[in-house]
C-alpha positions in Angstrom: 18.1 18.2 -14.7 15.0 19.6 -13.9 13.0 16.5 -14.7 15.8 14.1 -12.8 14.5 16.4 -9.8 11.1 15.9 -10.2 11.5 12.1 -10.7 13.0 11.9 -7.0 10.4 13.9 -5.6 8.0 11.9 -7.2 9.8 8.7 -5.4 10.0 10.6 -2.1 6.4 11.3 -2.2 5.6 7.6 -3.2 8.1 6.8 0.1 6.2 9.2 2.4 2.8 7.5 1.3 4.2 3.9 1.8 5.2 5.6 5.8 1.8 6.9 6.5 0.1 3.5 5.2 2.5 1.6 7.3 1.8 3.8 10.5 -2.0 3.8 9.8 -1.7 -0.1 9.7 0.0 -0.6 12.4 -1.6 2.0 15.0 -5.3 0.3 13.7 -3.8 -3.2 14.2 -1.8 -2.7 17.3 -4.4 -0.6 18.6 -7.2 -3.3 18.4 -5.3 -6.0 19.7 -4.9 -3.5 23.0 -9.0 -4.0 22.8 -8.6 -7.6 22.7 -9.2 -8.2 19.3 -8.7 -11.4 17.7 -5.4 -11.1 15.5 -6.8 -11.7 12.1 -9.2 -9.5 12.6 -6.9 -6.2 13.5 -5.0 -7.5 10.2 -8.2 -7.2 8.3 -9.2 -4.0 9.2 -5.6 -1.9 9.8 -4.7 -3.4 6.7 -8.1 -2.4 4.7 -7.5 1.1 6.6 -4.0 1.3 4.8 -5.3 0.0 1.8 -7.8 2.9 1.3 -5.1 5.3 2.2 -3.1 3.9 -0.4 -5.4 4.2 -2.6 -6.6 7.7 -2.6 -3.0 8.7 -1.8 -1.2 7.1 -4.4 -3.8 8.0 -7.1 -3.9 11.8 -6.2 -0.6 12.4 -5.0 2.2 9.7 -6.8 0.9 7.9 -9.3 -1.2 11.2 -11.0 -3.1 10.4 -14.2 -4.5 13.2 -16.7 -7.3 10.2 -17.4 -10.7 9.8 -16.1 -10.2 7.9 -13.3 -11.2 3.9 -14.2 -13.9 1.8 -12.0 -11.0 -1.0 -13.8 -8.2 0.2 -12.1 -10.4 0.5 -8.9 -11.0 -3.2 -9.2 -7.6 -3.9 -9.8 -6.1 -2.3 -7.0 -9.1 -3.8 -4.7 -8.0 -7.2 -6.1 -4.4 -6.5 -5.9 -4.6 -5.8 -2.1 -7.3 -8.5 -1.0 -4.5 -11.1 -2.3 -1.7 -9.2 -0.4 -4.5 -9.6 2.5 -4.8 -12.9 2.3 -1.2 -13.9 2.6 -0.2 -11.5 5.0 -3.0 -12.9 7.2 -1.2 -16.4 6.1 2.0 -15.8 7.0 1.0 -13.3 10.3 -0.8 -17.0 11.4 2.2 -19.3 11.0 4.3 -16.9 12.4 2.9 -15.9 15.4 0.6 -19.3 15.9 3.3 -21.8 14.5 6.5 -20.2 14.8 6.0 -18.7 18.5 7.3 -15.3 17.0 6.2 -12.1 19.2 3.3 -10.1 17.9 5.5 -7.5 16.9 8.1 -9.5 14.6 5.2 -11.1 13.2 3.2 -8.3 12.0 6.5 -6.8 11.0 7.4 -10.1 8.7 3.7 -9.7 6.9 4.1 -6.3 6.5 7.4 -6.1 4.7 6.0 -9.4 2.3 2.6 -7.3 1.8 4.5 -3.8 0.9 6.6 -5.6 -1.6 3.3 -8.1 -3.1 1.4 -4.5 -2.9 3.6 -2.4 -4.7 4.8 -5.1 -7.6 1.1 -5.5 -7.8 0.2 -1.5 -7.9 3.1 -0.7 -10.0 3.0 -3.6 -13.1 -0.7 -4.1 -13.1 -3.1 -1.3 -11.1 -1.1 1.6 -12.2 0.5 0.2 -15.6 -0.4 3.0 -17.9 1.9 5.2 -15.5 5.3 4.6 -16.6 6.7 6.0 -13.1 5.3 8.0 -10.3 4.5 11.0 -11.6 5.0 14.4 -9.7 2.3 16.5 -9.8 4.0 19.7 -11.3 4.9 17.7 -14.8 1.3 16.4 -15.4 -0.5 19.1 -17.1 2.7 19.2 -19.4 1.6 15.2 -20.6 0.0 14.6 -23.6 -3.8 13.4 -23.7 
C-alpha cells in the first residue's frame, strides 16, 4: 500500500514538473513574440528555458538516482531534447506558415508532439536505469 502511494506521488510530481515546463515555455515564447520576435526564435529559447527546467527538475525531484550524477546522461537528455527542438520548430513552421493555423494552435500542436518525443526520449533512454519515477522518500531505502 504504502509503496502504491508513493508511486502516484511520484507520477503527480513528474505531472506537476511537465506543468511548470509547459508554462515556462509558453510564457518565454508567447512573451517574445509580444517583443516581435521572429517565431523560431521564441521556440528556441522558451523551449531551451523548459528544457533546463526539465532537467534539473526531473533529475532532483522525479526521476531521483542514489548515483553520481553522469556527464552521459547529461548528453543524453541535451540530445534527446535538441531532436524534440528540431521537430517542434518543423512542425510549429508548417503549421503556422503552411497551414495558416493561429499562433496559438500552433505552438499548442508542437508542444503536445515535443512533450510526448521528450518524455519517450527521457524515460527509455536519458533516465533508463530508473525503472519509474522515483519519490524522494523511498531512495535512501535502494540498494547501491
Amino acid at each position: 500500500m504504502r509503496q502504491a502511494l508513493h508511486k502516484n506521488s511520484s507520477y503527480y510530481r513528474l505531472f506537476l514538473v511537465g506543468i511548470l515546463n509547459l508554462a515556462v515555455d509558453l510564457g518565454i515564447f508567447f512573451l517574445l513574440h509580444l517583443c516581435l520576435v521572429p517565431v523560431a526564435s521564441a521556440q528556441i529559447i522558451g523551449y531551451v528555458a523548459g528544457m533546463l527546467n526539465s532537467y534539473v527538475w526531473n533529475r532532483n525531484l522525479t526521476f531521483v538516482s542514489m548515483k553520481k550524477r553522469s556527464f552521459g546522461k547529461l548528453v543524453r537528455f541535451i540530445s534527446i531534447h535538441m531532436i524534440t527542438l528540431m521537430i517542434s520548430i518543423g512542425l510549429l513552421h508548417v503549421v503556422y506558415y503552411y497551414f495558416g493555423i493561429s499562433l496559438f494552435y500552433s505552438k499548442l500542436l508542437a508542444t503536445v508532439c515535443s512533450v510526448i518525443v521528450s518524455y519517450l526520449g527521457s524515460s527509455l533512454w536519458v533516465f533508463e536505469d530508473n525503472e519509474e519515477p522515483s519519490s524522494q522518500e523511498d531512495h535512501h531505502f535502494r540498494s547501491p
